[in-house]
RODO-2510 file (C-alpha; in nm, 4 decimals, decimal comma):
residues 361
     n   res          X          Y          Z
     1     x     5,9630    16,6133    11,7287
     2     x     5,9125    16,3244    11,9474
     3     x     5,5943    16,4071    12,0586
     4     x     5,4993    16,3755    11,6775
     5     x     5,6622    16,0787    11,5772
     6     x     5,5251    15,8835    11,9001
     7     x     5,1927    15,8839    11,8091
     8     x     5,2396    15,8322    11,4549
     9     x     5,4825    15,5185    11,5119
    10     x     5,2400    15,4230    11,7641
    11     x     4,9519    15,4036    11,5497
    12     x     5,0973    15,3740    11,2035
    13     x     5,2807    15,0557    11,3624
    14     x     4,9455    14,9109    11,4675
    15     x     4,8097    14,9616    11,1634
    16     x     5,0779    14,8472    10,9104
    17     x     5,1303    14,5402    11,1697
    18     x     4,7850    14,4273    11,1326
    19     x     4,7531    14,4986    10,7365
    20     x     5,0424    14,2183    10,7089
    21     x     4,9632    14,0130    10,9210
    22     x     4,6071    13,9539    10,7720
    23     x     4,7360    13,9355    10,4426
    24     x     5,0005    13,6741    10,5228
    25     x     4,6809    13,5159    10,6510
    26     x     4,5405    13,5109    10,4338
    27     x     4,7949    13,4579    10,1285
    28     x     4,7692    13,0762    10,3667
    29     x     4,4834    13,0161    10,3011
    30     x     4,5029    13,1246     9,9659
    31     x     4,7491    12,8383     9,9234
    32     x     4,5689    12,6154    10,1761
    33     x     4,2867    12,6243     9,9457
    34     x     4,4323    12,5675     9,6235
    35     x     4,6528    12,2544     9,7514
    36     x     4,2616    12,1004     9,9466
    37     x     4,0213    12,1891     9,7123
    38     x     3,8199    11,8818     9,8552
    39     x     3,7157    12,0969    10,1038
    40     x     3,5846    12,4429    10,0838
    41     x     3,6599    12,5195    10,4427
    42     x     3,9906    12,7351    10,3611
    43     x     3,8123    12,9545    10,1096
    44     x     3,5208    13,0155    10,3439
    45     x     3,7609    13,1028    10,6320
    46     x     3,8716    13,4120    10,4167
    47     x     3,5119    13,5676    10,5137
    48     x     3,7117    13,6680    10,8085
    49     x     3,9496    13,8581    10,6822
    50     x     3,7817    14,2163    10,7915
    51     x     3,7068    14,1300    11,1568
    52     x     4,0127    13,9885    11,2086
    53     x     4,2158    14,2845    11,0923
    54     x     3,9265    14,5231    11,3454
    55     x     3,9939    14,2503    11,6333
    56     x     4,3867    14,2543    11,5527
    57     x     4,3976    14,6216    11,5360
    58     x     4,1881    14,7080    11,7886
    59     x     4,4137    14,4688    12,0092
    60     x     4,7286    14,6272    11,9292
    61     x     4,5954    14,9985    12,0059
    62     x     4,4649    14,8461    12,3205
    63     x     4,8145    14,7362    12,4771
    64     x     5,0010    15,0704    12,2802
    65     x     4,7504    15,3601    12,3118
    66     x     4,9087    15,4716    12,6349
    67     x     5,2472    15,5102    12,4828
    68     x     5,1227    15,7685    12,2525
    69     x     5,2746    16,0353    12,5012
    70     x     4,9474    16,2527    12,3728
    71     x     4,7994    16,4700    12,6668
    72     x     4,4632    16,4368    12,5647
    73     x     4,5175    16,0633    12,5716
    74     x     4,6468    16,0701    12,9309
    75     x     4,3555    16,3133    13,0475
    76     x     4,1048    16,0449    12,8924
    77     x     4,2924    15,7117    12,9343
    78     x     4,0151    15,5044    13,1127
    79     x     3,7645    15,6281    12,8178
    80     x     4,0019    15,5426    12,5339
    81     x     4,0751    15,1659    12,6614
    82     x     3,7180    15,1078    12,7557
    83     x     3,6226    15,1739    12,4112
    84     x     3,8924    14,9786    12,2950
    85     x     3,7819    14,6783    12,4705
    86     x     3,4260    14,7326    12,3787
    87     x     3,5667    14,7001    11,9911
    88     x     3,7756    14,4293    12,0969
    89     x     3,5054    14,2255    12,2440
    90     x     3,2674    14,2686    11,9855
    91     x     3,5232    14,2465    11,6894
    92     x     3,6142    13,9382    11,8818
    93     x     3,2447    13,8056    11,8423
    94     x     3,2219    13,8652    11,4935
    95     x     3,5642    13,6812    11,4139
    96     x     3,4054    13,3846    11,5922
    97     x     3,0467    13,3806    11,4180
    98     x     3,2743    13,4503    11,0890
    99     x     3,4515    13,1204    11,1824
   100     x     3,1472    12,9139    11,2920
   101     x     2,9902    12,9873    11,0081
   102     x     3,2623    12,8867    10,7797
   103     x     3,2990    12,5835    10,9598
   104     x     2,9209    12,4878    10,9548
   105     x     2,9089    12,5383    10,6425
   106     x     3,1839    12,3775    10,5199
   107     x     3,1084    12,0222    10,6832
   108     x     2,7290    12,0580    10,5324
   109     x     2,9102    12,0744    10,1593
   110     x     3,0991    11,8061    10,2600
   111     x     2,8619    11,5890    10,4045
   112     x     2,5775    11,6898    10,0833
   113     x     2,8538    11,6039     9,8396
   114     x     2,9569    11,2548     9,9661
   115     x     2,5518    11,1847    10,0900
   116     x     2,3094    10,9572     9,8509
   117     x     2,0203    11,0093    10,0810
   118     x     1,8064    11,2865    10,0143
   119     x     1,5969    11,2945    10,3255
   120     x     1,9165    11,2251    10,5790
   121     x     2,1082    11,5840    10,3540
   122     x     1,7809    11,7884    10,4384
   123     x     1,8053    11,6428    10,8424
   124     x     2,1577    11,7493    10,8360
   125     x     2,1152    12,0672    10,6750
   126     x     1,8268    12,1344    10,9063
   127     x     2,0639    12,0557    11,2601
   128     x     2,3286    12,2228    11,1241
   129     x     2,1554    12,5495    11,0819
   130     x     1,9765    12,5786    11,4128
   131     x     2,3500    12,4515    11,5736
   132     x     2,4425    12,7912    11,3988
   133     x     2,2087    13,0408    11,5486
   134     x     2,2360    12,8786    11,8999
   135     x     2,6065    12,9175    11,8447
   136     x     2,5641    13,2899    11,7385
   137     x     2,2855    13,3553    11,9660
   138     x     2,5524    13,2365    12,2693
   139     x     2,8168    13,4172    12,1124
   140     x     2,6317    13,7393    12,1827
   141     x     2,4792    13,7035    12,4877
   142     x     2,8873    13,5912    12,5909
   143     x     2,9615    13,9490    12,4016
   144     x     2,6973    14,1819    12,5532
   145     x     2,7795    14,0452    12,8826
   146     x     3,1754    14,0839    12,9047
   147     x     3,0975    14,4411    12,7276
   148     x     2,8887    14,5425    12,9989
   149     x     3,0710    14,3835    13,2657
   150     x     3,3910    14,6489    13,1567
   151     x     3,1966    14,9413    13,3288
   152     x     3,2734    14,9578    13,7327
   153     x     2,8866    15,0091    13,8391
   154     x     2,8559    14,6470    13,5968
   155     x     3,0273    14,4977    13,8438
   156     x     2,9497    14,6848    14,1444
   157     x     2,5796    14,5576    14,0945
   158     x     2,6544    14,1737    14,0045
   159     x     2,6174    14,0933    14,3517
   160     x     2,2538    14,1890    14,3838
   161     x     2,1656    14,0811    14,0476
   162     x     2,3283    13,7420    14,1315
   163     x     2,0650    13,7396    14,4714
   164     x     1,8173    13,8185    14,2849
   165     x     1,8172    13,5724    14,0317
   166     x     1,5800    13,3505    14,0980
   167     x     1,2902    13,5697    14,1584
   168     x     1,3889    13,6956    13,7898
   169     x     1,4378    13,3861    13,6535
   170     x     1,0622    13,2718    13,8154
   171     x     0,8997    13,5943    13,6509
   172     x     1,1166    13,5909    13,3234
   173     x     0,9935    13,1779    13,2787
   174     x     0,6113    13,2921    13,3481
   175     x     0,6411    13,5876    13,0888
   176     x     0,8252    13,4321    12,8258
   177     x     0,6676    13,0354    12,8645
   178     x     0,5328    13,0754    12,5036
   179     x     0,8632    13,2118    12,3614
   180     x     1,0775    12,9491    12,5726
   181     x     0,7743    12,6569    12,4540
   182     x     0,9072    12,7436    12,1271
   183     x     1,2683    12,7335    12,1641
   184     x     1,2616    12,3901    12,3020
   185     x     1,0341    12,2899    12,0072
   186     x     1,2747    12,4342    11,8017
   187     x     1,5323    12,1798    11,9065
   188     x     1,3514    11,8810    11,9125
   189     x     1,2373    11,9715    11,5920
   190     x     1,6113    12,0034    11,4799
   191     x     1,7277    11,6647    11,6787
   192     x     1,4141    11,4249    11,6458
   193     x     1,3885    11,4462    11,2623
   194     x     1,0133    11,5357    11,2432
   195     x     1,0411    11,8072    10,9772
   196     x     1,3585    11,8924    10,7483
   197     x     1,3906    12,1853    10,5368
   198     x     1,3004    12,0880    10,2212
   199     x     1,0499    11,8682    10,3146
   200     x     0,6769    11,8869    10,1858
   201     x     0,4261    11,8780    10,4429
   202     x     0,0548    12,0169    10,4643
   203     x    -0,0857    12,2168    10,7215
   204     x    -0,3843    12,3859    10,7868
   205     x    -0,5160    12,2266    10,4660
   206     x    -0,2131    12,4122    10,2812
   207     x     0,0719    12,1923    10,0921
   208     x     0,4135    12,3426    10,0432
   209     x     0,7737    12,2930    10,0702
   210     x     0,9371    12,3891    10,4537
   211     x     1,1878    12,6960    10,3359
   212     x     1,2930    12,7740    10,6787
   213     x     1,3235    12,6834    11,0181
   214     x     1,4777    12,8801    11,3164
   215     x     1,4377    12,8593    11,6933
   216     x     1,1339    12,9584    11,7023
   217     x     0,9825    12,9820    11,3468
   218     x     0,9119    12,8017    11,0582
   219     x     0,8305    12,9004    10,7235
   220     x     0,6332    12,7058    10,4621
   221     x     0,6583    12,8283    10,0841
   222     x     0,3110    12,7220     9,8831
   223     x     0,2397    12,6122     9,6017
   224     x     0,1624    12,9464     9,4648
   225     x     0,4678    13,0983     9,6243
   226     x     0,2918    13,2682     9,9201
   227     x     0,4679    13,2093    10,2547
   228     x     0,3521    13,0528    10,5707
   229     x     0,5079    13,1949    10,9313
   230     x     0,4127    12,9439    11,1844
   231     x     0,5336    12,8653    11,5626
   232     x     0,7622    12,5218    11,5642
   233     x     0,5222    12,4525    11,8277
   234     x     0,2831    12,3549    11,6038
   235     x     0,4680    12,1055    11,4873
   236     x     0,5328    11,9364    11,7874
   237     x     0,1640    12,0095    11,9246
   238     x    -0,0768    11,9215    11,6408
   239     x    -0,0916    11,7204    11,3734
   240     x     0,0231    11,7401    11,0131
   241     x     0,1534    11,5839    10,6986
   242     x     0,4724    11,5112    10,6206
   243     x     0,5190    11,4082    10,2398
   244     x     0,8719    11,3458    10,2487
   245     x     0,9296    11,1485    10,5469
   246     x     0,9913    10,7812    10,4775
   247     x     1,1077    10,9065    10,1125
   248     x     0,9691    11,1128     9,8658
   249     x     0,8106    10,8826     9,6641
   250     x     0,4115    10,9410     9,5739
   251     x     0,1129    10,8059     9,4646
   252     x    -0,1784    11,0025     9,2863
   253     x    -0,4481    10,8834     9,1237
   254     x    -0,7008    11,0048     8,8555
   255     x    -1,0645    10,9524     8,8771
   256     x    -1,3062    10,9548     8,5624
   257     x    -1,6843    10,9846     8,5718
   258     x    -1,7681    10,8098     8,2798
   259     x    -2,0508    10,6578     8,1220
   260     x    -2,1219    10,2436     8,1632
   261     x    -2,0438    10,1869     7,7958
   262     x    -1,6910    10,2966     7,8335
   263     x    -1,4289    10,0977     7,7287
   264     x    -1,2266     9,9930     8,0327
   265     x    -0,9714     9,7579     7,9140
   266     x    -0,9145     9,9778     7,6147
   267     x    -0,8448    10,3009     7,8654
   268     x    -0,6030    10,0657     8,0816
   269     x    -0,3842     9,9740     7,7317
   270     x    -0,4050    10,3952     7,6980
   271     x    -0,2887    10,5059     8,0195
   272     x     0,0244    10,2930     8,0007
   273     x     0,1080    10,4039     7,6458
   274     x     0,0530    10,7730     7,7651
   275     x     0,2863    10,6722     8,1253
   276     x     0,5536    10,5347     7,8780
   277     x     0,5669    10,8609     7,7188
   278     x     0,5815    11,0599     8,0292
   279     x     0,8891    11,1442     8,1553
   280     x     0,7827    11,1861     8,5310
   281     x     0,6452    10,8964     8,5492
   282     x     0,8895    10,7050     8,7578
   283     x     0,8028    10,3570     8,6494
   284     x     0,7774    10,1869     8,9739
   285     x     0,3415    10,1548     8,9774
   286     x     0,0593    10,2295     8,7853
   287     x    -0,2754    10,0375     8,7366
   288     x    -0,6818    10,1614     8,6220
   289     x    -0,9918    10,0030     8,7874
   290     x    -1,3432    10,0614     8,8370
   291     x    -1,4218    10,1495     9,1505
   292     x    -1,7795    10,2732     9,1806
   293     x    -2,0678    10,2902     8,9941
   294     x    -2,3914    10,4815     8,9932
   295     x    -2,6940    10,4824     8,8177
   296     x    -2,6048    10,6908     8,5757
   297     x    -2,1633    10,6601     8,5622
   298     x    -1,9138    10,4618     8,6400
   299     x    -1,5857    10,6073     8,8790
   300     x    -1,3000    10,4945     8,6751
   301     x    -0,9516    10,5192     8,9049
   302     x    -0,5990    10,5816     8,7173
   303     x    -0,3004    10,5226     8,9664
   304     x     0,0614    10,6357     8,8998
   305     x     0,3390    10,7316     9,0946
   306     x     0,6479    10,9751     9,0601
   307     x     0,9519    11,0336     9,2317
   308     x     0,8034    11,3552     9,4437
   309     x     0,5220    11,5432     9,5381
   310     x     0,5679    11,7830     9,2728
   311     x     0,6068    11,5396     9,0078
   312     x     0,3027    11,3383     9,0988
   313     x     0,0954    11,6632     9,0577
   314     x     0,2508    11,6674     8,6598
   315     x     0,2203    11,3213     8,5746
   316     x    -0,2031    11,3442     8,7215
   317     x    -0,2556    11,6370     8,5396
   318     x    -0,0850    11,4507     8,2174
   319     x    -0,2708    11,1914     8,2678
   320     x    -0,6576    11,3480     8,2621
   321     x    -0,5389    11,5580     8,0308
   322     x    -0,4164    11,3289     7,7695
   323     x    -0,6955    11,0672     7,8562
   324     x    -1,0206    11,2928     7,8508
   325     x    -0,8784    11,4222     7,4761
   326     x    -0,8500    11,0323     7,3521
   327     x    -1,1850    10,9782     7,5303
   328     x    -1,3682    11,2673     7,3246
   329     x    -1,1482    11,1632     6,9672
   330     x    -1,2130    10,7612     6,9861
   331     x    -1,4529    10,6599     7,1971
   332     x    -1,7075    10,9710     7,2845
   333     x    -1,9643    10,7631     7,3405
   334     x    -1,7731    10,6689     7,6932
   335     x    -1,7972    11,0459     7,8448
   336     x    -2,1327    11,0857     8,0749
   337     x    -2,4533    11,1835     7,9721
   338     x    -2,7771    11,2757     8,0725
   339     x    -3,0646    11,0916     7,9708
   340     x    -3,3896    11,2691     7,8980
   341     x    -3,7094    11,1081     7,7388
   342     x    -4,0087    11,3109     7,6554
   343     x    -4,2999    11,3151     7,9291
   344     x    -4,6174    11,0752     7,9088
   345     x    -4,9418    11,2643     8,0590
   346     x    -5,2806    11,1335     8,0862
   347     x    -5,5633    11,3425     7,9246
   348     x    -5,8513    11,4569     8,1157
   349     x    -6,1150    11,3244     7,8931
   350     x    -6,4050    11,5243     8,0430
   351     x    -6,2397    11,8367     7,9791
   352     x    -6,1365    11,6578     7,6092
   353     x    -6,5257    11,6319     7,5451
   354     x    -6,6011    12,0241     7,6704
   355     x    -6,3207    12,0829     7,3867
   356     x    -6,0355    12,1791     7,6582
   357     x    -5,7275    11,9679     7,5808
   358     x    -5,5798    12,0008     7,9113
   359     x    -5,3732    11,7422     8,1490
   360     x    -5,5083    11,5557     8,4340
   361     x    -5,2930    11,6660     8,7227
***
């Protein structure tokens, strides 16, 4: 009867141990949450809740399992705690990316909530992510090691692996320079503020928003919702324009081929009656000039502004749309034209007097 009960105490006990302690956990938090809800950390933390209850478990079948009193556990005792440890260890990991996650992200909702400045909430947001995966990416090389250091030939090896080092670290550098060129652009992306997420930038003669940046990656969404998958070492190795740094303010303007008779002064009292009715318009510039001529038209300039990129392509479209339409209604003697006049020739008047009535060329 004892050899029954053993296991089943042994087990059972783990496994009723852990079920209360991680809801007494999180019951805590629970509470914790309610009485803070300034913070969201204490609600995120409860992501945890299922590899905490694997890492606790796992943990108390680690220290127990041998108590069992089972003979097939004896005959297989170095197999049963290895695997143990190797769900230990990697339960272990998870619980901490669970955490660092939670954590990230809760001082990001903080920060955005309490922040006025647009541009300095997409830098933050931007650091705080790539922090992240470095912290993961650590978090499982830390993992993969310790689980491979539990096997005995692991270890047995580290010695020559440790002498040989250097050579590996020499060829790994020289076979991985572009991937390592990138990981390091990846940070000084994240730390000297040259691109945010969120920020509108063109590239390769393509405008669009930045949707996503990771070590080594960065993805621009355009216009016309396509994505863009470029190296962050572009970014630090070319050129390229960033719409949003400085603030996201913008200027567009509107040009007008129109004929010389148009009526200038009367199109500059227009476009601010149209800009007061516009509701991106942000109020802050707008003006109408002449600013070429030809022999034919005139290059009339509208200039307005808007609060973003996006904006400024609404208000310009607005703008020669509503303008063009008043143009053509009022004053449609203003839109271009082409001039034609009907063709002098001279008459060959020796062919006139043979009866031919045919042009001198």
């Amino acid at each position: 009867m004892e050899d029954v009960l053993r296991p089943v105490v042994v087990v059972g006990g783990s496994l009723v141990i852990t079920l209360v302690l991680v809801w007494l956990a999180d019951r805590a938090l629970c509470r914790i949450d309610a009485a803070h809800p300034e913070t969201p950390l204490w609600g995120l933390l409860r992501r945890c809740r299922i590899p905490l209850q694997v890492a606790l478990c796992a943990a108390l079948l680690r220290g127990s399992y041998d108590e069992t009193g089972l003979k097939i556990v004896e005959e297989h005792a170095d197999g049963i705690g290895r695997a143990l440890s190797l769900v230990l260890i990697a339960a272990t990991a998870w619980l901490v990316v669970r955490a660092a996650a939670a954590i990230v992200e809760s001082s990001y909702s903080r920060y955005a909530a309490g922040a006025r400045d647009a541009a300095r909430v997409r830098r933050v947001r931007t650091q705080v992510t790539l922090i992240q995966r470095v912290v993961t990416a650590v978090v499982i090389v830390v993992a993969a090691a310790s689980m491979l250091l539990t096997f005995p030939a692991m270890r047995a090896v580290g010695t020559s692996m440790l002498a040989s080092a250097g050579l590996l670290g020499i060829v790994a550098g020289i076979a991985a320079q572009s991937t390592l060129g990138n990981l390091f652009a990846g940070l000084q992306i994240a730390f000297g503020d040259m691109v945010r997420i969120g920020d509108t930038v063109v590239v390769d003669g393509e405008w669009g928003t930045v949707e996503e940046i990771t070590l080594t990656f960065l993805t621009v969404r355009t216009w016309d919702e396509r994505r863009i998958t470029m190296p962050v070492s572009y970014f630090t190795g070319k050129p390229f324009e960033n719409w949003s740094r400085g603030g996201s303010q913008m200027t567009g303007t509107v040009l007008f081929h129109l004929d010389h008779s148009a009526p200038v002064e009367k199109m500059r009292q227009r476009l601010h009656e149209i800009l007061q009715e516009c509701p991106d318009w942000d109020g802050r510039s707008w003006s109408l000039v002449v600013t070429d001529t030809t022999a034919s038209t005139i290059v009339v300039r509208a200039l307005v502004t808007a609060r973003d990129a996006d904006t400024i392509w609404t208000v310009r479209c607005e703008v020669r749309e509503r303008m063009i339409e008043w143009l053509r209604t009022e004053h449609a003697y203003a839109l271009p034209r082409i001039s034609t006049a009907p063709a002098h020739l001279e008459l060959d008047h020796d062919a006139v007097g043979r009866g031919e009535d045919r042009p001198r060329r």
